[in-house]
C-alpha positions in Angstrom: 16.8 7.4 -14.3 16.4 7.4 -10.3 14.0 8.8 -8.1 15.4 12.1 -7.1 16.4 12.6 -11.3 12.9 12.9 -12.1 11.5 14.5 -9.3 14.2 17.3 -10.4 13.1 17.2 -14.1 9.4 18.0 -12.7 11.0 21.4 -11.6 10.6 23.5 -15.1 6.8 22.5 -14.8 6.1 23.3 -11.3 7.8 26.3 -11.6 9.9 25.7 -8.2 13.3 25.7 -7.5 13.8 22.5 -5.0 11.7 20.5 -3.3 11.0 20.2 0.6 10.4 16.7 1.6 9.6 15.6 5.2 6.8 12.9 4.6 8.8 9.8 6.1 7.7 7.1 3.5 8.8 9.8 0.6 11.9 10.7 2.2 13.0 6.7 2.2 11.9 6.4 -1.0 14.4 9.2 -2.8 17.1 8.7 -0.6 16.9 4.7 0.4 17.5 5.8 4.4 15.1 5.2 6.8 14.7 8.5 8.6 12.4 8.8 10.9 9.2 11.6 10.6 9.7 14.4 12.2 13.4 14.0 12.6 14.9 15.9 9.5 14.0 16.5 5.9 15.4 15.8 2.5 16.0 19.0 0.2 15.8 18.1 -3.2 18.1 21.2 -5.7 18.3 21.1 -9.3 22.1 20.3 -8.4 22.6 18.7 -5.3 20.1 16.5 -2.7 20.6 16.8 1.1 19.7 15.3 4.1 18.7 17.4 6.7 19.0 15.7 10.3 20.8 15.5 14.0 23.5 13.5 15.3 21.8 10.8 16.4 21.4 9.6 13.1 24.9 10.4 12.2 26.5 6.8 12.6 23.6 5.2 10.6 24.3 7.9 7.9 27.7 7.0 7.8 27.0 3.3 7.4 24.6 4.0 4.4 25.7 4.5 0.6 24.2 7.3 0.1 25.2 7.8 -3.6 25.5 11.2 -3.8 23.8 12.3 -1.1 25.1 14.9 1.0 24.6 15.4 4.7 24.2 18.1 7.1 23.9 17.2 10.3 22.1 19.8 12.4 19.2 20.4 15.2 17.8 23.1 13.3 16.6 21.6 10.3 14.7 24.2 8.6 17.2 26.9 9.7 19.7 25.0 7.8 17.4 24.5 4.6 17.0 28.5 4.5 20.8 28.8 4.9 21.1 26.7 1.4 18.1 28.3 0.1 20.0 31.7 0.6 23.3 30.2 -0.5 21.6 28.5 -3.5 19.7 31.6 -4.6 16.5 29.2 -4.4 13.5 31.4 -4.8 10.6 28.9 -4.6 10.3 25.9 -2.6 7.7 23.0 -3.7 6.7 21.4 -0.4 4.0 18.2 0.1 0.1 19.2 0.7 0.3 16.6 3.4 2.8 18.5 5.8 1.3 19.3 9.6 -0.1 22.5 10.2 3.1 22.3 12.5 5.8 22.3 10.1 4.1 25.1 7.3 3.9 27.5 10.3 7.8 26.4 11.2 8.4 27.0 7.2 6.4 30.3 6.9 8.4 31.3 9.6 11.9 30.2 8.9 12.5 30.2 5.3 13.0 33.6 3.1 11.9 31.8 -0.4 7.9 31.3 -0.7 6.7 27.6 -0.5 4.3 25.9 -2.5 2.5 22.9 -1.5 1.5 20.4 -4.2 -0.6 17.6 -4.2 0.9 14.1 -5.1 4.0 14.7 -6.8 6.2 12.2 -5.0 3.7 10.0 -4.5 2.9 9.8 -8.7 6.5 8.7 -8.7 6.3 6.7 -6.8 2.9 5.0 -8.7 5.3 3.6 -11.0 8.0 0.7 -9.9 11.0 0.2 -10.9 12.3 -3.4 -11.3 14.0 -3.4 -8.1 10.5 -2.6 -6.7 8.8 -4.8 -8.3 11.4 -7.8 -7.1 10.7 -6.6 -3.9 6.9 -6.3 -3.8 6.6 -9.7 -5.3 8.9 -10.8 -2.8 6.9 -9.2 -0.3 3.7 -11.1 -2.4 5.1 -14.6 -2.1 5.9 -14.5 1.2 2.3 -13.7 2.1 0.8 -16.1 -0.2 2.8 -18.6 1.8 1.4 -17.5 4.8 -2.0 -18.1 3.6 -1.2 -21.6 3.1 0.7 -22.3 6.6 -2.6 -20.6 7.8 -4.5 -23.6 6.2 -2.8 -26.1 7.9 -2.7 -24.4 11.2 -6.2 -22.8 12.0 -9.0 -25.2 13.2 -12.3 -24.6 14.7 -12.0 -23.6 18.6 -9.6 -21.1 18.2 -10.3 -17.2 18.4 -9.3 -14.5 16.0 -7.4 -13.2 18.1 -5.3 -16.3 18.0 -5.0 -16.7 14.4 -4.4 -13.3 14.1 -1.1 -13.4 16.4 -0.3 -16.9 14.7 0.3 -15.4 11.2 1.9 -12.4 12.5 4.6 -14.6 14.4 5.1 -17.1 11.4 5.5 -13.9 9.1 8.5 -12.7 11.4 10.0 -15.8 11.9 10.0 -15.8 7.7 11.8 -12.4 8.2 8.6 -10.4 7.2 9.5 -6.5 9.2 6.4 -5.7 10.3 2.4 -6.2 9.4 1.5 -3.1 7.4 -2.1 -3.0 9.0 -3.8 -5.0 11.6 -4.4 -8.4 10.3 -7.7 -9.3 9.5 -9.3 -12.4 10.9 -13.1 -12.2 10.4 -15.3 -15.3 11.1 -19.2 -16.4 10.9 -21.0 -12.8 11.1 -17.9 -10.9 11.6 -16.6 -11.9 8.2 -19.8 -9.4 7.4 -18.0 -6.7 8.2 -15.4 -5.4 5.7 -13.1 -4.0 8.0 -13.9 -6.4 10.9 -10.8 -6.9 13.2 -9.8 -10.0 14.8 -11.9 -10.6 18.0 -11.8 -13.0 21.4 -15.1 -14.4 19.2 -14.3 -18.5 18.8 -14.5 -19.9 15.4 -16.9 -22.3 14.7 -18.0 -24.8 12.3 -20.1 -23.3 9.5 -18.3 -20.1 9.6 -16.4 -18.3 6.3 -13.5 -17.3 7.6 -11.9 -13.6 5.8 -7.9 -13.6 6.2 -7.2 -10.1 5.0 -3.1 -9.5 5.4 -0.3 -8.0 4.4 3.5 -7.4 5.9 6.5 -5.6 4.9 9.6 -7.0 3.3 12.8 -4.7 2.3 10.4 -1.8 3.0 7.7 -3.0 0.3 4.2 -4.8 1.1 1.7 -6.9 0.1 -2.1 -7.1 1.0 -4.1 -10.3 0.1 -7.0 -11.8 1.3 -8.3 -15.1 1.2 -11.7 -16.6 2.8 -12.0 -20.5 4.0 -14.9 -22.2 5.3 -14.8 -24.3 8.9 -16.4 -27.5 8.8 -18.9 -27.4 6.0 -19.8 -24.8 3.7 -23.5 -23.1 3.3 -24.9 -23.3 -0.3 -25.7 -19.7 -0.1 -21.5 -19.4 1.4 -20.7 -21.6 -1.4 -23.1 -19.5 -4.2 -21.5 -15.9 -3.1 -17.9 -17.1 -3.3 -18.4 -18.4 -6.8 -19.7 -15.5 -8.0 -16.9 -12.9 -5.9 -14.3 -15.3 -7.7 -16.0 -15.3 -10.9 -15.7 -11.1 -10.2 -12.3 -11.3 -9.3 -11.0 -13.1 -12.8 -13.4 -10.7 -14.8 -11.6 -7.5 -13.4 -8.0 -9.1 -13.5 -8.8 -10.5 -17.2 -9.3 -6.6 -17.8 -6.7 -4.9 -16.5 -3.5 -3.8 -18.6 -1.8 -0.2 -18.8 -4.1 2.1 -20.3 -7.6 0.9 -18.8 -9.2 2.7 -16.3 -10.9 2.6 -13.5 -14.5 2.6 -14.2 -13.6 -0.4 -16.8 -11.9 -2.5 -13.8 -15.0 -1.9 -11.7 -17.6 -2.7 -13.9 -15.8 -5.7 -15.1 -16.2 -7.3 -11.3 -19.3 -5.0 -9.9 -21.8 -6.5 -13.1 -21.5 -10.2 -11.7 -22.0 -9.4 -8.7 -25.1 -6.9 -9.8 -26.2 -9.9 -12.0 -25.9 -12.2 -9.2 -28.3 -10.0 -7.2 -25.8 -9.1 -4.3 -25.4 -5.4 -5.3 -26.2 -3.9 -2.1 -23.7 -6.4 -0.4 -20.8 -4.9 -2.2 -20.2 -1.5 -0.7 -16.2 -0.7 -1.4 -14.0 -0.1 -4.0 -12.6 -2.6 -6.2 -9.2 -2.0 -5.5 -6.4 0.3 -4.7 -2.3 0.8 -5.4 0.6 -0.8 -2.9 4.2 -0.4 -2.8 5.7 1.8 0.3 2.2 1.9 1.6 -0.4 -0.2 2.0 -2.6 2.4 0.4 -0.9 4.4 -2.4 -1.5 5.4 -5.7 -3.1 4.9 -7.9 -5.7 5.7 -6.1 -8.4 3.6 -5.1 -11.2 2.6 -7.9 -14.4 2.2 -8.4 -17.7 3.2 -10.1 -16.6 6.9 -10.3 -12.6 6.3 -10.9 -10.7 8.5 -13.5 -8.2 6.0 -12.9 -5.9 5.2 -16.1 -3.3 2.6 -15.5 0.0 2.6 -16.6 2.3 0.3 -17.3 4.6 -1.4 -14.1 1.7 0.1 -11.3 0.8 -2.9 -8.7 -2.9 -2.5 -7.9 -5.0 -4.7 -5.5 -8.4 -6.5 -6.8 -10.5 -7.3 -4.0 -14.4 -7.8 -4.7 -16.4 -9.3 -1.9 -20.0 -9.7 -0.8 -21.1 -9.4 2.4 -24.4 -11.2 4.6 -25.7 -9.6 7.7 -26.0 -12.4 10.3 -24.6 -14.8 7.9 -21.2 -14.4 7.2 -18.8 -13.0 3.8 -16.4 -13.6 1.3 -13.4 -11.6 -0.5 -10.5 -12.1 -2.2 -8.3 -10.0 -2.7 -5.0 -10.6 -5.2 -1.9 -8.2 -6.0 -1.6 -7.8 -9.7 1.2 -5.8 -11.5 0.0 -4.0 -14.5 2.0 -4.3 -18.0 2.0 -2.7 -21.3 -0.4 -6.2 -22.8 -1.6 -7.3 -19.4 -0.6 -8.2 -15.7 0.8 -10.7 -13.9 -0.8 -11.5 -10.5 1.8 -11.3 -7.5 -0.2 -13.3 -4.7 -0.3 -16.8 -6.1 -2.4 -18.6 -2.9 -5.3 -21.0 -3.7 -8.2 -19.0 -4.8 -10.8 -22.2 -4.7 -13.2 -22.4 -2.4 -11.0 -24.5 0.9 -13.3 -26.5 3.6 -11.0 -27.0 6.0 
């Protein structure tokens, strides 16, 4: 069953008619076209799908198989969604919680059926690949892991962040990655202390852990890994924490499989660290989904989650512990979920590299 199939079987138990779509990554998603936000809308009928849009995408429509699809091509989008609604006889519109303040004015406005926004609907299909997008997001999962290793050949103490930043993102490209789907992390000697550091003009230098934290689209799915290395030689207090975030890492990737939840993934990873006496250097979740986004569901997990995982979700695992003044470790792995298991995605060198 596609995407727009059970979105339309959620109808009877939303109580709604059709559904309104305008988020950009949700739109793609049911209808495979890349249209861009702001520039149309997909209605979703209990009969028929459309895409709402303006000429200039009209040629790029044309090009696409579209399945069946149809197309109205229009300036006034919404005017044309009330024209079906009224045509139709739809009564009650679902609509995404995420829409502008903007466009639920336009609607209120334009449209004679009542709209309902709803939290996550899309976005819990989306939870759950399909073996296309799982090919693709372990595509997407290879090619990374192979930029970690061209990373370990290539970086070398004297160069900035900033440098092996805009080396990885050029390698990707050439590799025919689309585009990085956040800034890439390169965090080094105290900056690697800073979970969400971003790569800096500061030089690396021997002694320094080194956090690679990356990820890049490929056929519109992504991956996010991170690996840390270690310039020159290692600290034994550098080499003690990374034993125990990998040691943390297997423990919560040992637990997961469909029907586990949240709380049990965290605590699986969150107790060796605890027990190693770094608690108050861990201060983020344990994980979160991928697929479209970077950052999807299921949502991100940690001591509180009501997370349950089911079967064919891709989830991240990324424990780290981090040293004021010192420096940090994380690693982070892509791991698809199965009814007895997983299967991790990112398959880079998880022992501790002196490079």
């Amino acid at each position: 069953m596609n995407q727009i199939e059970q979105l339309k079987n959620l109808f009877p138990e939303l109580f709604i008619d059709a559904f309104l779509i305008t988020d950009e990554i949700n739109m793609q998603y049911l209808t495979n076209f890349s249209l861009t936000q702001g520039d149309g809308c997909v209605l979703v009928t209990a009969s028929e799908t459309y895409i709402i849009t303006d000429a200039r995408f009209e040629e790029a429509l044309n090009e696409t198989n579209l399945g069946d699809v149809k197309v109205r091509i229009i300036r006034d989008y919404f005017g044309a969604v009330n024209t079906l609604c009224g045509a139709l006889g739809l009564e009650t519109i679902g609509i995404e919680d995420t829409v502008s303040l903007r466009i639920y004015d336009a609607l209120v406005d334009q449209l004679d059926a009542d709209i309902d926004a709803m939290d996550d609907v899309i976005e819990t299909l989306r939870s759950v690949k399909s073996s296309s997008e799982i090919m693709r997001l372990t595509a997407s999962a290879e090619l990374s892991s192979a930029g970690f290793e061209y990373l370990t050949q290539a970086i070398h103490v004297g160069m900035s962040e900033l440098e092996v930043a805009n080396l990885l993102d050029a390698w990707m490209k050439q590799q025919g990655a689309q585009k990085s789907s956040f800034d890439t992390i390169v965090a080094s000697g105290i900056n690697a202390a800073k979970p969400h550091a971003t790569a800096s003009d500061k030089i690396i230098q021997s002694g320094d852990s080194v956090v690679l934290d990356f990820g890049y689209f490929l056929d519109n799915y992504t991956s996010d890994i991170t690996r840390t290395v270690v310039m020159g030689e290692a600290s034994e207090q550098i080499k003690e924490i990374y034993g125990v975030v990998l040691a943390a890492s297997q423990a919560v990737i040992t637990t997961a499989k469909a029907g586990a939840n949240g709380q049990e993934l965290d605590a699986a990873g969150r107790n060796i660290i605890d027990q190693a006496g770094y608690s108050q250097q861990f201060n983020h979740g344990m994980g979160h989904g991928i697929g479209m986004s970077v950052h999807e569901l299921p949502a991100s997990y940690g001591p509180n989650s009501s997370l349950k995982l089911k079967s064919n979700q891709i989830i991240t695992v990324e424990p780290g512990i981090y040293l004021p003044n010192l420096g940090g470790v994380r690693i982070e792995d892509d791991i698809l979920i199965t009814e007895n298991g997983h299967e991790v995605l990112t398959t880079a060198n998880k022992e501790l590299l002196i490079l």
